[in-house]
C-alpha positions, 0 to 999 in steps of 0.5 A: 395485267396491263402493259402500264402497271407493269411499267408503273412498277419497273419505274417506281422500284427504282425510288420506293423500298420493297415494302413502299413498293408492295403497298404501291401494288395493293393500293393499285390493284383492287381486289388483290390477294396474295396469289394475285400479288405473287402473280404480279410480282412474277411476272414484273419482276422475274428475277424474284425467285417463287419462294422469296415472293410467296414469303412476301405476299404475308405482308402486313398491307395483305394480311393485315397486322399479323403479316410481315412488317417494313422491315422484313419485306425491306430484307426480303424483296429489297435485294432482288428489286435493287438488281433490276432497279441497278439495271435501269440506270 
C-alpha cells in the first residue's frame, strides 16, 4: 500500500463516516477484496481491533446487498476511527 493512500484515508477519516470511509477505500482500490480491506484498514488504522475489522469487511460496498448496511458500519468502526480522527485535531 502507498504512503499516499494511507494518507488519503487518515485525512479523509477526520470528515466521512465509517461506511463514507469503507466506500472511499473500495472505490480507491481496485480489485479489492476483504482480506485486502482488513489489510488496509490494519495498517491505517491500527488502532482498530482484528475482529471489529473482519466484521466490517461484510460491508454492503464489499459483498453486495446482503452485506453490513450504513448503518451498522457507522456503530462498528465509527468509535475506533473517531479516536484517531480526535488525534489529529
Amino acid at each position: 500500500m502507498s504512503n499516499e493512500l494511507a494518507e488519503k484515508l487518515r485525512a479523509a477519516a477526520c470528515n466521512l463516516s465509517a461506511d463514507q470511509l469503507v466506500e472511499l477505500v473500495v472505490r480507491t482500490v481496485e480489485g479489492l477484496d476483504q482480506f485486502w480491506f482488513i489489510h488496509i484498514f490494519k495498517e491505517v488504522f491500527p488502532q482498530v481491533p482484528l475482529r471489529v475489522l473482519k466484521e466490517a469487511s461484510t460491508s454492503r460496498h464489499l459483498v453486495g446487498p446482503d452485506g453490513l448496511d450504513e448503518t451498522a458500519i457507522n456503530e462498528l468502526l465509527g468509535p475506533w476511527l473517531k479516536v484517531d480522527s480526535e488525534k489529529a485535531e
